[in-house]
Backbone bond lengths (Angstrom), bond angles and torsions (degrees), N, CA, C in turn:
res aa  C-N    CA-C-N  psi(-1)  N-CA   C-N-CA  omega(-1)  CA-C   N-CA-C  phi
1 X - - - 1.460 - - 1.525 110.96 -
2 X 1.298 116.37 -45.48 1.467 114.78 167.40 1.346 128.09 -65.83
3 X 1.111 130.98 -12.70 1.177 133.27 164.38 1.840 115.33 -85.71
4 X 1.538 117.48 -29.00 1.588 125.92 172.36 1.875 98.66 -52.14
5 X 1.627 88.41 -70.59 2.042 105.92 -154.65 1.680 76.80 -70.73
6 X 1.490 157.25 -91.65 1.180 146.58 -103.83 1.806 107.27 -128.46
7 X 0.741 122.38 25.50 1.513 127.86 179.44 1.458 119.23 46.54
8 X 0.799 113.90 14.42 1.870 134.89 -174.02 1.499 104.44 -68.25
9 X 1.782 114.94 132.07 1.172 95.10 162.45 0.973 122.14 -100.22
10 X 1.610 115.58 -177.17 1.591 146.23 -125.78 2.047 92.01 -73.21
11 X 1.305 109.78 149.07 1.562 123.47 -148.33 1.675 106.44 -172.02
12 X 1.773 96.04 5.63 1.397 101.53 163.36 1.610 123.13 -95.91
13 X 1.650 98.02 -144.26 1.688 109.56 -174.64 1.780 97.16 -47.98
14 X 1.339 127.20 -68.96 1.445 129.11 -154.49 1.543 86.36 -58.54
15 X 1.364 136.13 -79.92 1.411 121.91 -159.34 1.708 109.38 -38.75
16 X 1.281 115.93 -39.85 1.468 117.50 -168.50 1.285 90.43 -58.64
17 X 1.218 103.21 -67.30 2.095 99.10 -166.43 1.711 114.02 -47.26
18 X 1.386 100.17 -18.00 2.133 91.20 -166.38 1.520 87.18 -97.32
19 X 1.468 138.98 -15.61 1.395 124.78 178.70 1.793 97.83 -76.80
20 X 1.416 114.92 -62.11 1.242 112.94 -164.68 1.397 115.87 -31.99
21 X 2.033 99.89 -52.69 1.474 98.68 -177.27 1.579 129.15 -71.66
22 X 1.126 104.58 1.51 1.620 119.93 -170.22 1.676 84.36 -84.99
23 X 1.735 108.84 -57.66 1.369 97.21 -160.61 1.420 118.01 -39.00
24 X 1.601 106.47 -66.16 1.827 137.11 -164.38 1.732 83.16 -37.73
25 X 2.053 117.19 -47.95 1.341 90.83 -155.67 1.604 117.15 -71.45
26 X 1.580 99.22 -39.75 1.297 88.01 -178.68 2.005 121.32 -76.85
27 X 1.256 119.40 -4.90 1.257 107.94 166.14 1.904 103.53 -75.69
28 X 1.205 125.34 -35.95 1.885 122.25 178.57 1.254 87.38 -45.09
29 X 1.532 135.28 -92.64 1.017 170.06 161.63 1.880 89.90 4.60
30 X 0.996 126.31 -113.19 1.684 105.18 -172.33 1.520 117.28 -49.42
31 X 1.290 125.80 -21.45 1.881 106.98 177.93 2.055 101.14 -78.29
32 X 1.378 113.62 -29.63 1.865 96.46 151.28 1.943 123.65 -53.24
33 X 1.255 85.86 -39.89 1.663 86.42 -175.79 2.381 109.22 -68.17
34 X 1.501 95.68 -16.26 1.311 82.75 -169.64 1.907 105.06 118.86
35 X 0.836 88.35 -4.59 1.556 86.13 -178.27 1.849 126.29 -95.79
36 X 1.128 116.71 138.57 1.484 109.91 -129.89 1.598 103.42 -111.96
37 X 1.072 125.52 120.28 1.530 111.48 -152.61 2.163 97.76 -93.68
38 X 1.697 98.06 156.91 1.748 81.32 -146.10 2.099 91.49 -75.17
39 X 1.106 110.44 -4.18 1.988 98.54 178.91 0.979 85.90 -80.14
40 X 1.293 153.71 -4.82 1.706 130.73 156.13 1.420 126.91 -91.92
41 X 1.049 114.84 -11.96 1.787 140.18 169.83 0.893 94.38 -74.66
42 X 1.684 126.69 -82.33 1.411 152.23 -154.86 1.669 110.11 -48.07
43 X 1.425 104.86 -50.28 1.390 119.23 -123.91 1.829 94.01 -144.18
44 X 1.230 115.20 -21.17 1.568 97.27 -175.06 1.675 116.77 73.90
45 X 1.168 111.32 3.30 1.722 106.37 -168.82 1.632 92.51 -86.69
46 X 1.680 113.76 -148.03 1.453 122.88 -146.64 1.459 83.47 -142.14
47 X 1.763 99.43 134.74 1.819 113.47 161.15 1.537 104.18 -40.24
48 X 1.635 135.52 -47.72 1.020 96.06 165.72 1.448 155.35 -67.83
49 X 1.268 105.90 8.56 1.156 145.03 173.04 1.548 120.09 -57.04
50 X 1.554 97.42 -59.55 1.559 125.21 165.75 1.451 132.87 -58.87
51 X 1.458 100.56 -37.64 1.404 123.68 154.45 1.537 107.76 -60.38
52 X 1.066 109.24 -79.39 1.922 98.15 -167.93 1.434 98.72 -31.00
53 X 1.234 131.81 -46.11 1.350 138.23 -142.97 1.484 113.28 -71.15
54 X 1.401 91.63 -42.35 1.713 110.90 -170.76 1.765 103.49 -83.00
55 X 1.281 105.00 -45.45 1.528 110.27 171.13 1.514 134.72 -74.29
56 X 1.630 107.90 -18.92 1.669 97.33 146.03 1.385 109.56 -93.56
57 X 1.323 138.77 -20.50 1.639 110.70 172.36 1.575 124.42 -61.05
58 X 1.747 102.12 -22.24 1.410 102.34 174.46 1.556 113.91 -73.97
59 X 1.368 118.61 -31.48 1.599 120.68 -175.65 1.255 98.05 -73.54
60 X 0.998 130.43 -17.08 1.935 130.13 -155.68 1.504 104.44 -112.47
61 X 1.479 130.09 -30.28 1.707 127.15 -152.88 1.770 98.65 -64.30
62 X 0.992 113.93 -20.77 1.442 105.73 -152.67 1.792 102.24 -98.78
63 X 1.077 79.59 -8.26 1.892 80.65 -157.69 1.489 114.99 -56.16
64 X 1.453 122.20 -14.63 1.421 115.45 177.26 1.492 107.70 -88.18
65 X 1.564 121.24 14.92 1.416 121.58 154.86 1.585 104.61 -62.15
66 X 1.150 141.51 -6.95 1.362 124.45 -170.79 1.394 106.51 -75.36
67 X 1.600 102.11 -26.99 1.436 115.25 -173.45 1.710 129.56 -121.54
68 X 1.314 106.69 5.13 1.318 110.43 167.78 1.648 91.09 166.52
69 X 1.888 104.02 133.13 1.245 102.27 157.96 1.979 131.38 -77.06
70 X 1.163 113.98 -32.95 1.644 124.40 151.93 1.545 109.17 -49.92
71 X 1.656 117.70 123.36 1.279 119.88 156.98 1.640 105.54 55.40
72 X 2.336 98.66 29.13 1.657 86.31 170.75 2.035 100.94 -71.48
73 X 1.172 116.89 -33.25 1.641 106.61 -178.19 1.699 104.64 -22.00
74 X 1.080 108.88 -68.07 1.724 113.57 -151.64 1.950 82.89 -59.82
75 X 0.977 126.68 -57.19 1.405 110.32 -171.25 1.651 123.77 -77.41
76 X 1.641 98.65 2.76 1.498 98.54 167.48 1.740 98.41 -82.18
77 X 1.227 132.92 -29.11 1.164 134.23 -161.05 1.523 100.17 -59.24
78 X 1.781 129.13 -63.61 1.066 153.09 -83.94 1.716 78.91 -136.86
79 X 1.565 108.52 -37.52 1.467 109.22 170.34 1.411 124.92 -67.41
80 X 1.698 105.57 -38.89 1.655 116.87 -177.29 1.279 121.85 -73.43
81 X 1.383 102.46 -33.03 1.752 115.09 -153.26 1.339 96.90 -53.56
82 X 1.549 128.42 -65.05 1.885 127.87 -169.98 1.771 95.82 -54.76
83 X 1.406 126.03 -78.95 1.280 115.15 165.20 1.721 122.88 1.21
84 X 1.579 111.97 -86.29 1.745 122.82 -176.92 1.710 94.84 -55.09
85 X 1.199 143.29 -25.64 0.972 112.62 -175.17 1.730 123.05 -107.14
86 X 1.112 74.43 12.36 1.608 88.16 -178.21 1.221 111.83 -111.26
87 X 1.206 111.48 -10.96 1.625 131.14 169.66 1.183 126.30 -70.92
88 X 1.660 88.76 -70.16 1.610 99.71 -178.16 1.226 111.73 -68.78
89 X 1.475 115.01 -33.75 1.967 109.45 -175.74 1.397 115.75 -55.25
90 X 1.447 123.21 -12.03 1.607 140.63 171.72 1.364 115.93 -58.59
91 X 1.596 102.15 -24.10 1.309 117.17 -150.18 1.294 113.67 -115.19
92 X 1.307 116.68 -65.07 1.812 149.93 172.26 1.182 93.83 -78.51
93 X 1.493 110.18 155.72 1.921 129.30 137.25 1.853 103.46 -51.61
94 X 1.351 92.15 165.56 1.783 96.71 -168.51 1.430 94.68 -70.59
95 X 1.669 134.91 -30.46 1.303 106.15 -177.61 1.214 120.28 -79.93
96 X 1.417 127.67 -19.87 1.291 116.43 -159.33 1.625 96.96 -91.03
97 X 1.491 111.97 -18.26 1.610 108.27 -172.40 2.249 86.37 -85.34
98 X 0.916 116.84 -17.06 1.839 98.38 177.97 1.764 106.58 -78.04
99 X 1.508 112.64 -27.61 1.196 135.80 177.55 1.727 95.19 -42.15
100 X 1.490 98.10 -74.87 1.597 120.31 -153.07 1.760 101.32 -70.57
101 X 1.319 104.20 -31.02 2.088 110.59 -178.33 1.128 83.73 -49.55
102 X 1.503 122.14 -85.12 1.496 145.21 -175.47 1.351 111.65 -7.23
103 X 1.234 123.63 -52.54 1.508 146.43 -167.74 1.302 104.84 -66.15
104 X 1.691 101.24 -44.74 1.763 95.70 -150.38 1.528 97.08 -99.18
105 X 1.840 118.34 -7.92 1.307 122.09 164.91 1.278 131.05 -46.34
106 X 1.671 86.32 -37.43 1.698 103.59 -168.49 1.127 124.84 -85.42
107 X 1.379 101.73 -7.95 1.796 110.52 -175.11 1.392 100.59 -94.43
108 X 1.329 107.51 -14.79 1.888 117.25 -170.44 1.248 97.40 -66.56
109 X 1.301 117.81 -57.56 1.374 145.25 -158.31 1.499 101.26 -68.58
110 X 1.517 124.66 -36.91 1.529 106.01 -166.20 1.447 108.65 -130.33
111 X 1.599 96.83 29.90 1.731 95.73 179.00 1.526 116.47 -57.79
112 X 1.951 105.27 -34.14 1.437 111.73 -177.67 1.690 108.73 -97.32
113 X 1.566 100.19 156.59 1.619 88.56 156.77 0.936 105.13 -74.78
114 X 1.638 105.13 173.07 1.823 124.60 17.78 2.080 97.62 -102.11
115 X 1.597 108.89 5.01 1.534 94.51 162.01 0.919 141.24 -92.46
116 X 1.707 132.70 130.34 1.673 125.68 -163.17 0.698 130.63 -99.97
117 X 1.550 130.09 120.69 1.604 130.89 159.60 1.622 111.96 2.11
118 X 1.408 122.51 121.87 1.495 114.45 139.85 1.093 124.88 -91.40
119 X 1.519 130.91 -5.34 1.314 125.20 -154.82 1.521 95.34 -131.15
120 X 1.441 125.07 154.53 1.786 118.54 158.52 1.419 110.57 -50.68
121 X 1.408 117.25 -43.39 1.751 106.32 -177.21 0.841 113.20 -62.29
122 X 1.299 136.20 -31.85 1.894 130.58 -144.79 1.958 80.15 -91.02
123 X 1.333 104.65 -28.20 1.741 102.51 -169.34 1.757 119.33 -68.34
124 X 1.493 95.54 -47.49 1.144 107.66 170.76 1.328 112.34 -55.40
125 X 1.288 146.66 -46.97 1.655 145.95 -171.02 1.448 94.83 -71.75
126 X 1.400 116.36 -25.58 2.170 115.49 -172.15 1.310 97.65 -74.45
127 X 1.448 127.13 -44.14 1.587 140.01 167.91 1.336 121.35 -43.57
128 X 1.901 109.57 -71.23 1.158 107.51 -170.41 1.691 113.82 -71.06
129 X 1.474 121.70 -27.84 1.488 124.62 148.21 1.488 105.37 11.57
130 X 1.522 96.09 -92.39 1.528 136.74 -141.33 1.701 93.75 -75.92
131 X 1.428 106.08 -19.63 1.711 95.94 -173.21 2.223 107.09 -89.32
132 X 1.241 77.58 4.55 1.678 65.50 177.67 1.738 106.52 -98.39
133 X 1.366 99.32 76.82 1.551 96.21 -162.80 2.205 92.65 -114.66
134 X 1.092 129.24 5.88 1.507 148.37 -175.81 1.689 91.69 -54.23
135 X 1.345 103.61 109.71 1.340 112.44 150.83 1.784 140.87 8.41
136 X 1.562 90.08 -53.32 1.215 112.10 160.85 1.620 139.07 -20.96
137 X 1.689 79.31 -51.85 1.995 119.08 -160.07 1.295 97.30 -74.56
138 X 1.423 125.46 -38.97 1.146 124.59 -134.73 1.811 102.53 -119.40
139 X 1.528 107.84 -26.79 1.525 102.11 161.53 1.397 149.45 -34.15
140 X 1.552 88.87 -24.70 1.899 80.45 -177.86 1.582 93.63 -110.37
141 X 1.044 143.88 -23.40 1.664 105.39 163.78 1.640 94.05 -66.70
142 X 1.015 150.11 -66.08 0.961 142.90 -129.26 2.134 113.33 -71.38
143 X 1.333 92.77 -4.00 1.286 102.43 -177.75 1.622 101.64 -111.08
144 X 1.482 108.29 -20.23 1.494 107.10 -178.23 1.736 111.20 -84.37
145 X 1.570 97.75 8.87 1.335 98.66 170.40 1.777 114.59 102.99
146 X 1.321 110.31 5.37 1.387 110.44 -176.42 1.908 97.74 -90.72
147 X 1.399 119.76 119.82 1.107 126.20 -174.08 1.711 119.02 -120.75
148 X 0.966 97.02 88.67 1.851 103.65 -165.24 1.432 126.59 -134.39
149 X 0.798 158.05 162.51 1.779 143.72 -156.91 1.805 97.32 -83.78
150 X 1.101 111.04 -19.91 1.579 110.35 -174.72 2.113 92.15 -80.14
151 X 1.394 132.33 -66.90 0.698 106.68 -172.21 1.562 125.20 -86.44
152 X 1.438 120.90 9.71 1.502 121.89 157.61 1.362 114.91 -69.17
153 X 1.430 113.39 -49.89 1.472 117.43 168.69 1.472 117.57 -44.11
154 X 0.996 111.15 -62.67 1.438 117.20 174.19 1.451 132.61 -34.81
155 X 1.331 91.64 -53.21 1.662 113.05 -174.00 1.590 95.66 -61.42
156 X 1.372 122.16 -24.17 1.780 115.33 -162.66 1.148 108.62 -104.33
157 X 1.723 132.43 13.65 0.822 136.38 122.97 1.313 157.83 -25.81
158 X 1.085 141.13 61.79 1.699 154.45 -136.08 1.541 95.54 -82.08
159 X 0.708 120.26 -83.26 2.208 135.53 -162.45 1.630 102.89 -133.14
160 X 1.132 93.30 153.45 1.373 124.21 158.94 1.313 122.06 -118.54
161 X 1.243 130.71 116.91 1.244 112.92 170.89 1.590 124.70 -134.08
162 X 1.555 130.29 143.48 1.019 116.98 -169.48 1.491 116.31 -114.98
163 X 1.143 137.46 146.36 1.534 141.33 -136.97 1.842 108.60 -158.19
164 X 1.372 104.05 160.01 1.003 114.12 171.48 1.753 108.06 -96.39
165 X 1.498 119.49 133.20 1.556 108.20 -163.62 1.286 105.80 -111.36
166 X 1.479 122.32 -167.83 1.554 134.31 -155.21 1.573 91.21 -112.91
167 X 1.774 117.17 -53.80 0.858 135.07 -155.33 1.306 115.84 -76.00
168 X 1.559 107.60 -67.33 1.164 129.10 165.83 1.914 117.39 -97.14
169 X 1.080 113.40 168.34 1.967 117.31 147.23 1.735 113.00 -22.30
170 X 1.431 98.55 -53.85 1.412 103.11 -156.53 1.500 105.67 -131.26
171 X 1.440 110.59 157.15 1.493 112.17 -179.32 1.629 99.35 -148.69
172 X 1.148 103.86 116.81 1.816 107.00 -176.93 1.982 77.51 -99.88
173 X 1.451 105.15 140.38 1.234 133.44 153.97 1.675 113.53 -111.22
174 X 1.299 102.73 129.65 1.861 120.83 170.59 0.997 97.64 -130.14
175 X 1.321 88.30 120.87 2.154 110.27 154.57 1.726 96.36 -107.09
176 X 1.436 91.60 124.20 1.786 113.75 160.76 1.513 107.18 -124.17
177 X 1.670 90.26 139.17 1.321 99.69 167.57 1.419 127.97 -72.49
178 X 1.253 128.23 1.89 0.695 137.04 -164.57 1.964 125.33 -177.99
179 X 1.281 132.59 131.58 1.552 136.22 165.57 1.413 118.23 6.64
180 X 1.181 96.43 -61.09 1.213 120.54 -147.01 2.123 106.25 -66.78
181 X 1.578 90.26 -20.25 1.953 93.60 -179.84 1.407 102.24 -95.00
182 X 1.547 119.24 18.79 1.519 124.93 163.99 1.780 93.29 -61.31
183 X 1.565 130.29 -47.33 1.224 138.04 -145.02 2.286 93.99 -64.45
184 X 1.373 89.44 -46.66 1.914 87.08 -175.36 1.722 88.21 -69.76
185 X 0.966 124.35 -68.82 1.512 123.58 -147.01 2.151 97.71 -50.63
186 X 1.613 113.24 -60.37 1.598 105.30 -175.64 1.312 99.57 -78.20
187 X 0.934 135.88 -24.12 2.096 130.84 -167.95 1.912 101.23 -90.49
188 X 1.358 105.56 -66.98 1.502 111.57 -165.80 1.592 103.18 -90.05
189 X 1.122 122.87 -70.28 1.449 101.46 179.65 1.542 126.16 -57.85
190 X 1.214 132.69 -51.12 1.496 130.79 159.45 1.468 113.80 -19.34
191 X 1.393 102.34 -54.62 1.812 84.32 -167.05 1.452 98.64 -86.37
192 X 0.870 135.88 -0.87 1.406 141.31 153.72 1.777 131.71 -41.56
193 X 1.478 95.29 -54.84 1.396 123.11 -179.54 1.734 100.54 -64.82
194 X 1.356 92.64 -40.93 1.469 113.50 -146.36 1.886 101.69 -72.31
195 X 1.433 121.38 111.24 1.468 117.33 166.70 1.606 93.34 99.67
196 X 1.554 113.39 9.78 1.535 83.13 -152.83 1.866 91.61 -118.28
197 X 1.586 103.23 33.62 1.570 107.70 163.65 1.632 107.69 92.09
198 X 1.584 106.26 -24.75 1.664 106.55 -156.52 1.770 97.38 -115.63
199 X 0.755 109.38 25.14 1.590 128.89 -178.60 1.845 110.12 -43.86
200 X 1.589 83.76 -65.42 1.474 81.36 -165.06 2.055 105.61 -105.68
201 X 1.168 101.98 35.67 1.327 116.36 168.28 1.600 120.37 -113.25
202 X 1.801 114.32 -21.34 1.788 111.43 162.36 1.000 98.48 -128.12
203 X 1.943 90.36 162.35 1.479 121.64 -156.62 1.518 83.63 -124.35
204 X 1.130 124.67 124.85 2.030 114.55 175.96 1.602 84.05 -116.87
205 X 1.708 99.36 142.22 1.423 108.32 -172.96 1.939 81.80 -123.89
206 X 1.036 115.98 144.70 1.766 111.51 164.99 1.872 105.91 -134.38
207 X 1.246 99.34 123.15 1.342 97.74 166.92 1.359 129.39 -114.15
208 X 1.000 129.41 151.64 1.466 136.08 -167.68 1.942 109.28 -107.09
209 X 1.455 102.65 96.60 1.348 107.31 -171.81 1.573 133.32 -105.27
210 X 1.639 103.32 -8.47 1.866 122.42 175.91 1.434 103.86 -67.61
211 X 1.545 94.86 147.33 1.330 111.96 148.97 1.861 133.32 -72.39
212 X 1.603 84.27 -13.52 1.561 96.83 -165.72 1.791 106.10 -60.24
213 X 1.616 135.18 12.37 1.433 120.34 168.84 1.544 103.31 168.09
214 X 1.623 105.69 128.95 0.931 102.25 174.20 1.988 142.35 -18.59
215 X 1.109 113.21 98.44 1.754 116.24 -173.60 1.497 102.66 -27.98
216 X 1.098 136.71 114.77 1.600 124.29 122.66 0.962 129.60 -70.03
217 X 1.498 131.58 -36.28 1.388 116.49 161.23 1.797 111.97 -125.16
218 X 1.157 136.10 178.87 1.588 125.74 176.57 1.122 95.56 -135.27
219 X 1.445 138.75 -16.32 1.517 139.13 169.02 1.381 110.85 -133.21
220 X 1.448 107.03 138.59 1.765 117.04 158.59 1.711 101.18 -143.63
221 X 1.537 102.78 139.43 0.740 101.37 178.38 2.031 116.90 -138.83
222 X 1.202 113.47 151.54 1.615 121.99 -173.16 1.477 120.27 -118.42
């Protein structure tokens, strides 16, 4: 519906599924490196633990798009909360499922700026967010005529890909066809990365691989 009335891109089922799986990878991906997810710090529970956590905040962050894109977080919260607890209590004892609501509230709450992750999970869902930025997403406003640096950028977007790195834990690779998806990678993904706990665990490499216009740059990197 938000994409029909407001040209917005896509914030349904497919985005849910490419955040979730982004999340799981990049939370696998640092608990190999050593990195300690905080319901096991916090709380003593189990990486799978961390997983549920990270993978319903990714199915859930968006959901107060039904009802406003501004300050949808606070109404994604307000949508999940009866849901997560009626869920998880199926699942968990009542504390460990108020434990885990708690968890997956918070990632709801700070997927966007200017609020920050406290936990690696809530970070990872602020991350994998921002990585569903693939061409794909961005086609149908962008064909319905919405023409703006968010969906030009977008559109020149080729792949995303997420990796195990040299440098860091993690290495997001972008191929753009073109300059112009410098705008998600330094504007939208940067402030993304940025505050959001996982800082000094990815390395984002973006390359610029079309023929479609003279190169200004062939690498940027974050």
């Amino acid at each position: 519906m938000a994409i029909d009335r407001m040209g917005y891109t896509d914030h349904g089922p497919v985005h849910v599924k490419i955040v979730a799986n982004s999340a799981l990878k990049i939370l696998r991906i640092l608990i190999h490196y050593g990195v300690v997810p905080n319901i096991v710090k916090d709380y003593g529970m189990t990486n799978d633990d961390a997983e549920v956590i990270v993978v319903l905040a990714s199915t859930l962050h968006d959901l107060g798009m039904a009802v406003v894109r501004e300050t949808h977080e606070e109404y994604s919260i307000l949508l999940s909360l009866g849901f997560l607890e009626s869920y998880l209590e199926a699942i968990y004892d009542r504390e460990a499922a108020t434990i885990l609501t708690s968890e997956v509230l918070h990632a709801l709450s700070t997927h966007h700026p200017p609020r920050r992750p406290l936990t690696i999970e809530a970070g990872v869902v602020r991350v994998a967010d921002a990585l569903d930025m693939e061409k794909g997403r961005a086609r149908i406003p962008f064909k319905a005529g919405k023409i703006d640096i968010h969906s030009i950028s977008a559109i020149s977007i080729e792949s995303v890909k997420i990796e195990e790195g040299a440098e860091k834990p993690i290495t997001i690779r972008i191929q753009m066809t073109d300059s112009a998806g410098i705008f998600q990678v330094d504007q939208l993904l940067r402030n993304r990365i940025r505050n959001s706990g996982l800082e000094n665990y990815i390395h984002v490499v973006a390359m610029i691989t079309g023929d479609r216009e003279a190169k200004i740059i062939e690498k940027f990197e974050i």
